[in-house]
N, C-alpha and C positions, 0 to 999 in steps of 0.2 A: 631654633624652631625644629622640631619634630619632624623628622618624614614621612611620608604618609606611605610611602612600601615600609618602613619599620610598622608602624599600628599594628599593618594589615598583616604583616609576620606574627605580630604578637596576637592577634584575632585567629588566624586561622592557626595556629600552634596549639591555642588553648579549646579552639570548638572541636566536638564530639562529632561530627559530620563536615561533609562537603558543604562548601560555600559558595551559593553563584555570586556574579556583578550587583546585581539586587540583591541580594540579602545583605551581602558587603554595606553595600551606600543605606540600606537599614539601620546598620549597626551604627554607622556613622551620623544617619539621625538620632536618634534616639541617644546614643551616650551627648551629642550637642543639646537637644531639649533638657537631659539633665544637669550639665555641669554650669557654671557659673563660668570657666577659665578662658576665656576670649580664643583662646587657640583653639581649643576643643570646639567653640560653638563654629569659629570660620569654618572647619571642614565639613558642615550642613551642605554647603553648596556647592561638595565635589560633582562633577562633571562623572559618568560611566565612561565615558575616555579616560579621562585623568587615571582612573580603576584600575583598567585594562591597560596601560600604558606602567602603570604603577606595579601592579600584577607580574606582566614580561619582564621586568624592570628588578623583580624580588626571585625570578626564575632561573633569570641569566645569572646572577650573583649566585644563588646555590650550585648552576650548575657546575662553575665557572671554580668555586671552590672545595668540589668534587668530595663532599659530604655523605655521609654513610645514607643519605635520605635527602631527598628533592621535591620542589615545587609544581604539582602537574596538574591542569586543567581536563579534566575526566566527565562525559556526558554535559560540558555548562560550567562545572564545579568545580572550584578551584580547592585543594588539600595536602598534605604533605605525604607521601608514601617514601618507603624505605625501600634502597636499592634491592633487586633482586636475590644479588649473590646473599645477602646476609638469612637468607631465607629460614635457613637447616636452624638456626639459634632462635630466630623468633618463635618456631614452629616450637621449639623444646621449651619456649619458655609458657608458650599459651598452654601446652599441653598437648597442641593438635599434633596426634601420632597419622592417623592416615591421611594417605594424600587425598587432594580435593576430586571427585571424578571429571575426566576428562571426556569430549565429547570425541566420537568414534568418526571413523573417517566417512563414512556415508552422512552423517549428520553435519560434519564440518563442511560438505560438499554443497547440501541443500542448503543451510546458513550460507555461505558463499553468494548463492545464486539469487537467493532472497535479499541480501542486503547490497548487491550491484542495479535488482533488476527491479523493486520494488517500487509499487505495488503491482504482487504478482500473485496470481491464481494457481491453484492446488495441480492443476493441467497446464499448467505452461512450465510447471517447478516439472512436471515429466513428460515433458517435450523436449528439455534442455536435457534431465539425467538421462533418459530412456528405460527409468523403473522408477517403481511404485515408491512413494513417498509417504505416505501415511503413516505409517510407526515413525519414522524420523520425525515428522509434521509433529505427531503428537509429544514425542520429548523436547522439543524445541519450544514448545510452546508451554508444558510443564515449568519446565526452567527458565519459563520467562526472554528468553531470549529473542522471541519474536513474537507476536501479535495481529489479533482481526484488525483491519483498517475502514473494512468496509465492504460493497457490493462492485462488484464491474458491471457496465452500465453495458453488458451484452444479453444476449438469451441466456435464461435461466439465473442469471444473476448469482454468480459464482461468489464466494467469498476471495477477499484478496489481504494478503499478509504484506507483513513490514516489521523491521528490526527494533527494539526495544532499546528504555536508558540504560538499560541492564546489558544488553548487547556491549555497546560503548564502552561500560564499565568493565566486562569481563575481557575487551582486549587491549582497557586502555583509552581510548581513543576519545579526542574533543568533540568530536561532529564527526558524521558520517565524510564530511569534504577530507578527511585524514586518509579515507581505506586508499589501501596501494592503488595505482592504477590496473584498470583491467580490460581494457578497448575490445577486448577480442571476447568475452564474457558481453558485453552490452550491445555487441555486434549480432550473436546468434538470434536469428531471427524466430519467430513462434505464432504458431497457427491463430489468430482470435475467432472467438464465435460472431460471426454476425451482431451488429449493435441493433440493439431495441427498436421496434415501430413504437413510435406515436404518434395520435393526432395531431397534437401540439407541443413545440420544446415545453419540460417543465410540467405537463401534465401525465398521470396514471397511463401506464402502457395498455395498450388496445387490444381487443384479438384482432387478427389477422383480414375477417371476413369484413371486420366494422371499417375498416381503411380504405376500403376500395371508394370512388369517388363516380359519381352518378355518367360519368364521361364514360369509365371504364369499366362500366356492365355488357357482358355481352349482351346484342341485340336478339330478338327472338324472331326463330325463325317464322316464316311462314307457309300453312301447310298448303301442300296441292300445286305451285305455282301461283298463285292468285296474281290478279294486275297490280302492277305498280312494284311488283318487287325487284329488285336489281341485285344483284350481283353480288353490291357493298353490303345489301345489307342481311347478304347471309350470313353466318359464322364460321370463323374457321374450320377449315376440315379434320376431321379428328384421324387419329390413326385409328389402322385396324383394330388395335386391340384395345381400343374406347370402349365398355359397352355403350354410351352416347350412341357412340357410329353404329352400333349394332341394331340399335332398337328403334333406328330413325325410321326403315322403310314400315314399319309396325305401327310408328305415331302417325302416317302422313294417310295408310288407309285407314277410311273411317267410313261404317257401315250404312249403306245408302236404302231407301222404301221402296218393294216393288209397286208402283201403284194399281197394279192388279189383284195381286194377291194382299198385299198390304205385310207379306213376311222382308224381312230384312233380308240383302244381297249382300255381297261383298264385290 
């Protein structure tokens, strides 16, 4: 009987692209729906275990046999890439004379900081550097390497980034669960704005003035002393430099009839 890490050598040997666990067990239908051969149709009912078992299983064998080219799981995707050292020969055979460009060290720093801290806002990416990120921002984001993820659900609703397949791909790596450790990177702490008012979870933010709650109005004053006032229910004293407070002795006189003359007094 057949092995199922041989197929899958001979499937991903011959495809034109990277192959995830699903498109794998695709393949595996689909050549079962057409063949007739009882062998071929049993593997309909591979398991994505079996796959992935099957997969490490066709990895460790390349590695293990120490072959000009090995079996690496990239972004999901499982494909065969060629050792590094043999690089200078590939290069003269494709034709490619200049090197690929390389990202500068201010760029590698802010990628760094995006793909430990993510999702993270344009203002938190320069809280951590302590200078302007915007040209980096924008190459990083040209080249695909990081991406909008969405809004932070503070004032102003900043955008917030996050690292791309293409990331993955350009250092390698299976999943972000791969990047070296960096405790001391997820440690630096950063300022956030204030999170959103709203009326209600889940409904359109409010302005500021519509939130206040019929409890927490101030009371109004009243003018002259009149009976029945107390204490409670004046308002807080303003400082000096209210004009409130300036213009209170102004609101409180109010111009009274002489009943003789009938002109107005103060």
């Amino acid at each position: 009987m057949m092995e199922l890490k041989s197929i899958l050598e001979a499937v991903l040997f011959a495809s034109q692209k990277p192959l995830t666990t699903a498109e794998l067990k695709g393949v595996l239908n689909t050549a079962a729906e057409q063949a007739e051969d009882a062998e071929v149709r049993s593997l309909k009912k591979t398991k994505a275990d079996a796959l992935e078992t099957a997969l490490e299983a066709l990895q460790a064998d390349h590695a293990q046999a120490a072959r000009a080219y090995r079996l690496v799981c990239v972004a999901g995707a499982w494909q065969f890439v060629t050792e590094p050292e043999f690089g200078p020969w590939l290069r003269a055979l494709s034709g490619e004379r200049l090197r690929p460009a390389r990202l500068s060290q201010p760029a590698l720093e802010t990628l760094t900081i995006v793909a430990y801290r993510q999702p993270i806002t344009r203002a938190e990416i320069e809280q951590i550097r302590g200078v302007s990120v915007d040209g980096v921002m924008q190459t990083l984001l040209e080249r695909g390497l990081v991406e909008a993820l969405g809004r932070a659900e503070v004032v102003g609703r900043p955008m917030t980034y996050g690292t791309t397949k293409v990331f993955l791909e350009y250092f390698g790596l299976r999943n972000l669960e791969e990047l070296p450790a960096a405790d001391e990177l997820r440690r630096i702490a950063v300022e956030r704005p204030p999170a959103l008012l709203t009326v209600e979870a889940g409904l359109a933010t409010a302005p500021p003035e519509q939130l206040a709650l019929p409890s927490q109005a101030e009371p109004t004053a009243t003018a002259g002393g009149e009976p029945g006032a107390t204490p409670t229910d004046d308002p807080a004293p303003l400082s000096p430099a209210s004009p409130e407070a300036e213009a209170e002795p102004a609101e409180k006189a109010e111009p009274q009839a002489d009943p003789a003359s009938g002109a107005a007094v103060s």
